[in-house]
Steps between C-alpha positions, in 0.01 A plus 500: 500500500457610845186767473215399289336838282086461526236651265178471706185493197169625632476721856167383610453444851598145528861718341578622848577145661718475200734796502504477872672134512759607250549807699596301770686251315883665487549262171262672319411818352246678404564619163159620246176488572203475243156601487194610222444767782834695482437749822441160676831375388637781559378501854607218555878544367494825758438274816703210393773735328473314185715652243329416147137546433271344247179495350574218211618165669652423164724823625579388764593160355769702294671622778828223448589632955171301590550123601168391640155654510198416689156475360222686676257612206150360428494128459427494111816682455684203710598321208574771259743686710659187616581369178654808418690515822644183410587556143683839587728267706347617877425271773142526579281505855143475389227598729249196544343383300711432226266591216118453440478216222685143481629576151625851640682229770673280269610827287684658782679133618618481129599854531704378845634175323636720151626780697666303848399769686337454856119582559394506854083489537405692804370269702557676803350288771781241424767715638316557801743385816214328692495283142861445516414352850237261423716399144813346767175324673396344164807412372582282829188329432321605825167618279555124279330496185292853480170325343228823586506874466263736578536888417239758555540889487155669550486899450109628590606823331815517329467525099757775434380614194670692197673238327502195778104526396554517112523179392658606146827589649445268867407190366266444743392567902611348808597199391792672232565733776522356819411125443820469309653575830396199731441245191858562458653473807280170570608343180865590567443420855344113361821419255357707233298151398389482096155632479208207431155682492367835568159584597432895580211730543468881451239699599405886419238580724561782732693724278781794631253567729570876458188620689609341810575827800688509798763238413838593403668258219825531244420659214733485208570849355330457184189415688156533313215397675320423182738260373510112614548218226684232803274195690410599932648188604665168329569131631628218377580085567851436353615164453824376428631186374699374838175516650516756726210837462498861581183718544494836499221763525575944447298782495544845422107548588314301712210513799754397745508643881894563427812408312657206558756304410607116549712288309602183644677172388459133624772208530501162540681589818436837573300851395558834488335857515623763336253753503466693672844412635716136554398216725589152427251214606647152601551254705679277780440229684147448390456894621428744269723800490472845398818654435544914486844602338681759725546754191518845481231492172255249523275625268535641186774812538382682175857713429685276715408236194562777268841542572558098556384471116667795372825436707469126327430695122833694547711183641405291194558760246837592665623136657288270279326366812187320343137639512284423807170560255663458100309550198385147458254508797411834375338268198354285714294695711357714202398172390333419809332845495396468162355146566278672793344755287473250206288285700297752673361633162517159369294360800747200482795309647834575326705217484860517348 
């Protein structure tokens, strides 16, 4: 098998990033496209000169030509589609996060396990090259043992709306959204350690903040003003059994003087900063040293990390090569999300 046939399900915005990584990939090709709104499938399939529109992903799914599909539809759909993806023999890349529940989790790894197909979770700021950088630096031991993380992504206005803001079909706010991001990449930055405690807080106090003027935000295009079930802002204090903690803090609404973001991890030997781009903290002979990587990307490279992951997606369903983010730490970060929200409501620890 030397070209690999795509269905893409779902041509929402976050789409795009998608079909323009296998566009670039010569291996693959981009084969049906799917969609509940069929002129914006079918705008899509003009563009990317996609040959076999859909409304039905269970359509699509019947098409025997398509190999792999990726998952960009509304997170409570995650699981569904997956499992069908699976059981109709495709390989599947699922956008992050996997699904919304811990049982929905464990359904699609059993769905992985009966079928031996590959799922990839889209965990997108893993494949980003100043990551594959500061992995080499790790895995020398120059960092030692990674013992403290600390992740923080602060939008003062930046709730999207439309379906990112309806909980029902979300899951949740910022910390579903973007907070699976950074807790993510710390935890797979950290050894992926087993998870000890959680501790999180939510808070819903400010709102879409819809009647805010003269600032310009992404809206999604469903956006309704009058609908917001999803928290402002979430943090949590994760624990995990070697030890080591991560703390993390996201907004999608906050009274902040401007976005920010930081996430940064600390070593026995050594530190880093990621965001908002790669330096490495050490040091020598009783000096401390701050080291800046001469890369092309030192921050985050949005498509650049699109078409690392997707250019991964098509190597392993085509050459086998082994996932980068597989479905088993898909599992394990919904149960770290879940844990958040549980103890939010709950007002307690979550221990595991």
């Amino acid at each position: 098998m030397s070209e690999l046939k795509i269905g893409l399900i779902g041509a929402g915005s976050i789409s795009e990033s998608h079909l323009l990584a296998y566009q670039a990939n010569p291996k693959a090709a981009l084969w049906a496209i799917c969609d509940l709104n069929e002129s914006r499938a079918r705008a899509m399939a003009r563009k990317y000169n996609i040959p076999h529109v859909y409304t039905d992903y269970r359509d699509l799914l019947a098409n025997p030509d398509v190999q792999a599909v990726s998952i960009c539809t509304w997170n409570n759909s995650h699981a569904e589609i997956s499992i069908a993806a699976l059981e109709a023999g495709k390989n599947v890349l699922c956008e992050k996060p996997l699904c919304i529940t811990v049982d929905e989790a464990l359904q699609v790894q059993a769905a992985v396990e009966r079928t031996g197909k590959l799922l990839q979770v889209g965990y997108v700021r893993r494949y980003a090259s100043n990551i594959a950088v500061l992995k080499k630096f790790i895995a020398a031991g120059d960092l030692g043992e990674i013992y403290f993380a600390k992740a923080s992504l602060v939008r003062r206005l930046g709730n999207p709306g439309g379906w990112f803001a309806d909980k029902a079909r979300s899951g949740g706010g910022p910390l579903i959204d973007i907070g699976v991001h950074v807790i993510d990449l710390c935890w797979y930055l950290m050894g992926r350690p087993k998870v000890k405690s959680v501790s999180g807080n939510t808070y819903y106090k400010l709102g879409n903040r819809s009647n805010i003027e003269n600032y310009a935000f992404y809206q999604a295009a469903d956006y309704d003003a009058s609908l917001n079930t999803v928290e402002d802002m979430a943090n949590a204090l994760i624990r995990f059994e070697n030890g080591a903690s991560l703390l993390v803090d996201v907004s999608f609404s906050l009274h902040a003087k401007q976005n920010a973001a930081l996430v940064n991890i600390y070593g026995e030997k050594g530190g880093a900063e990621i965001e908002p781009e790669l330096s490495i903290v050490t040091e020598r002979h009783n000096t401390i040293i701050n080291i800046d990587p001469q890369i092309s990307t030192p921050a985050f490279d949005f498509q650049g990390s699109f078409q690392n992951e997707i250019n991964h997606f098509v190597d392993s369903c085509l050459d086998g090569v082994p996932p980068i983010s597989p479905v088993e730490d898909g599992v394990e970060i919904i149960k770290i999300l879940n844990a958040i929200y549980q103890s939010a409501e709950e007002g307690r620890e979550i221990r595991f």
